[in-house]
Each structure stands twice: as C-alpha cells, then as structure tokens.
N, C-alpha and C positions, 0 to 999 in steps of 0.2 A: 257529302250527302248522307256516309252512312254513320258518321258522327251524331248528325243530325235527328236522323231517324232513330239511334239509340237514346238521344236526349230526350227526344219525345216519348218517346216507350216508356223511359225513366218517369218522366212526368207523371206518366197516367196511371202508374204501377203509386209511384207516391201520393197522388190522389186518392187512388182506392184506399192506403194502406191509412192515410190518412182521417178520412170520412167514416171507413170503418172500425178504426178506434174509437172511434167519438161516438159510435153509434154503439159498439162494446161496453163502453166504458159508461153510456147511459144504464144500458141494461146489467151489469153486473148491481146488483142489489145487495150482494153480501155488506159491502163500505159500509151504507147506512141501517145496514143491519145492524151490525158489528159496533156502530155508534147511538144506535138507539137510546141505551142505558145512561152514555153524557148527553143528550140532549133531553131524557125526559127530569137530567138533573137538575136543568137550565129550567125547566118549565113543570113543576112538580106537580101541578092541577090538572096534567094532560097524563092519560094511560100509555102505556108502551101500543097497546092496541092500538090505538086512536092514532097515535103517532107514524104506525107502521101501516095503516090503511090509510092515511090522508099521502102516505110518500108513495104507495102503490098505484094509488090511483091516479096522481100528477103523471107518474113513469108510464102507467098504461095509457093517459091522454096523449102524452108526448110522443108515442110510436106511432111509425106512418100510417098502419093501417086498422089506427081506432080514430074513428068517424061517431062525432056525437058531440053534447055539449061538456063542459066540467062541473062535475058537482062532487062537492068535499066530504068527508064524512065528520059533522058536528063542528066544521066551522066554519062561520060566514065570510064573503069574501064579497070584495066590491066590484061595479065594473070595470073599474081600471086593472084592477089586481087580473080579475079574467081576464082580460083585452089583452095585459101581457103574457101569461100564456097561451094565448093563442097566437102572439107572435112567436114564440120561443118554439111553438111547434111548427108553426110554418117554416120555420129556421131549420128545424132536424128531419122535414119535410123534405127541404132543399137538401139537403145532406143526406139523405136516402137516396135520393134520385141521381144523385153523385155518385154515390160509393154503387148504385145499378149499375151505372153505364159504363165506371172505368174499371167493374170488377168485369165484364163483358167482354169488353177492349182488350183487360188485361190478360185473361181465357185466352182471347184469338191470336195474341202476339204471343202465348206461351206454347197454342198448338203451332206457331208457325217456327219457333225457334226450337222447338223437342226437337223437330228434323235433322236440323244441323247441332245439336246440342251447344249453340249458343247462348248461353245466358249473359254475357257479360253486361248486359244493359240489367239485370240486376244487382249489380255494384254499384251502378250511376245511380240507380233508386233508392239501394238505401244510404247512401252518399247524402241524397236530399233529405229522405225521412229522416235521418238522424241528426241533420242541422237544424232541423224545426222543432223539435224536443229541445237540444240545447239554446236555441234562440231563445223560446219561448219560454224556457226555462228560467232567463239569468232574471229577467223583471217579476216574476214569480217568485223569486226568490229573497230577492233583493226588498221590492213592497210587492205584499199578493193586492194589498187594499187598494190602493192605487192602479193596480193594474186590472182589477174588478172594474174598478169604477169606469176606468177609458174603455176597455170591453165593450161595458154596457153602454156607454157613450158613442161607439161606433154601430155596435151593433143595431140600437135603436134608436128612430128619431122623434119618442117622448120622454119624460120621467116615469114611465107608470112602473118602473121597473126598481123605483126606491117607496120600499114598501110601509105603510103605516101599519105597526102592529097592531093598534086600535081595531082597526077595521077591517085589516088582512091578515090574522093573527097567524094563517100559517106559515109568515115569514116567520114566525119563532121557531118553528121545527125545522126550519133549512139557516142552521148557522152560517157565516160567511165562513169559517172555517173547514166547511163539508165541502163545500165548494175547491176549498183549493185543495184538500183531499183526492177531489176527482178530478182535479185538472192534471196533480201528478199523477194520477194513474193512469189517464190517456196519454201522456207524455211519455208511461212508462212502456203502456203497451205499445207505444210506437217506435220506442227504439231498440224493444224486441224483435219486433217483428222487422225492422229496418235489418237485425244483428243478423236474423235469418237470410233474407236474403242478400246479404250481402254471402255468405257463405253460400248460400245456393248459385250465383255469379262466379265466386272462386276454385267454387270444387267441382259446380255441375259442368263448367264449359270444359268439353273435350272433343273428339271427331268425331265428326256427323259419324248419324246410327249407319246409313250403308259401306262407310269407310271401315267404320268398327265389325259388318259382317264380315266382310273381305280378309 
C-alpha cells in the first residue's frame, strides 16, 4: 500500500513537472528571438519587426488566460489556419489546467511529507520524468519530420494543421526546424528538473523533524 501511494505521488509530481515545461518552454521567447535573424533570412520581404510581432502575438493567444479572437499583424490567415489555433490552444488550455491541479497535489503531498522528511517518492518522479525526455527523445532524433507529422496526426483529427503558405503565409515564419528546437528544450527542461528532484529524494530524506529536535 505504501509502495503504491509513493507511485502515485510520483505520478502527479511527474505530471506537474511535465505540463509545466511545456508550459515554460512555450513561454521562454528568447529561442525565437535568438533565431529571428535565420528566419527572416528564409523569408527576406518580411521585417524582423513583423516577424517578432506575428510570433508575440500567437504566444500571447496561446496563454490560458488571453480570451479573444486571433488577429496577425500584416498577414492574412484563413479559416482553417485559425480553427487550428484555436485547437492548439485548447490543447495548452488543457495543460494549464494539468499542471493547476497537480502542482496543488503536489504542494499537499510535500506539506505532508516535510513532517517526516520523506522525500523518497521524489526519486520515483524523477525516475519517470527522466524516461520521457529520453523516450521521446530517440524518435526526435532519429526522424523529427516524421515524428511531427504523427504528433500532429494524433493530436488532431483534421489536416488544418498542414499549412498553405499561400494563404497562411505565417507558416513561413514558424520553420519545422523551430519546432524541434523547442521540443529539445522542453525535453531539456524536464530532465533538469527530473535531475533536481531526484537529488531532493536523495539528500532531503532523513528523520522526521521531531526526531531531529530530540
């Protein structure tokens, strides 16, 4: 039973730890900062401006709590193109409300394990977080293109999400290359943060705090 109950605790710790990289890793903007200058190499008729205000303002529609519709700055977009962003943020909608409830969870199971200074279910956690980085790593690595494409093939169930430049030209400023970019950097941050607690599991667990006054 208390096997049990540390897998569980593990779970919900690697859920959080999980959802909230993803959620990090949307919002760090430096990446396509950083890359700004190869993409507007790729597409030389667009300004760095232009480029960095159409990627702002996708990243600020995608946050849970911007409420409204999407409008581009200077480029037209069809309704399919919308339609999938507006899936994509119902997607990191649902992953908000993930990383709520099990960063909540994971608060109540740390104020209840401070007492006895057990952490060891943070080893079980990052045990898992860190096999999901390397899982999801080897196909990433091996084909990203391929492994885009099934992604997007599970994730959704139209095509609106293979975009025509023509008429959604701001697929041009999101190369498939930016993407796998950011996929290793969620991957990265998660087996940082797995790295952490696993060392918070090794080093924090020792005798309960009334044992250590005594």
């Amino acid at each position: 039973m208390h096997k049990a109950k540390e897998i569980l605790y593990a779970i919900i710790n690697a859920l959080m730890i999980i959802s909230g990289s993803v959620l990090l890793g949307l919002n760090l903007r430096f990446l396509y900062y950083y890359n700004i200058p190869r993409i507007q190499a790729m597409n030389p008729e667009y300004s760095g401006r232009l480029i960095k205000n159409n990627y702002d303002i996708l990243i600020d529609y995608l946050n849970p709590f911007y409420r409204g519709d999407l409008s581009l700055d200077g480029l037209t977009m069809s309704s399919q193109g919308e339609f999938h962003f507006y899936e994509v943020k119902v997607i990191f909608d649902l992953i908000f409300i993930l990383f709520a409830v099990t960063l909540l969870l994971s608060l109540l199971i740390f104020i209840q394990k401070r007492k006895k200074r057990d952490y060891r279910y943070m080893k079980y956690t990052a045990l898992l977080t860190f096999l999901i980085p390397v899982i999801l790593g080897i196909p990433f690595v091996l084909d990203f293109s391929k492994s885009f494409v099934v992604f997007h093939e599970i994730a959704f169930s139209n095509d609106y999400w293979i975009f025509d430049p023509r008429i959604d030209p701001v697929i041009r400023i999101l190369p498939e290359w930016f993407f796998m970019y950011a996929a290793f950097l969620i991957l990265i941050l998660m087996a940082i943060t797995a790295f952490l607690f696993f060392l918070a599991g090794k080093y924090g667990t020792g005798k309960p705090e009334n044992d250590a006054k005594a």
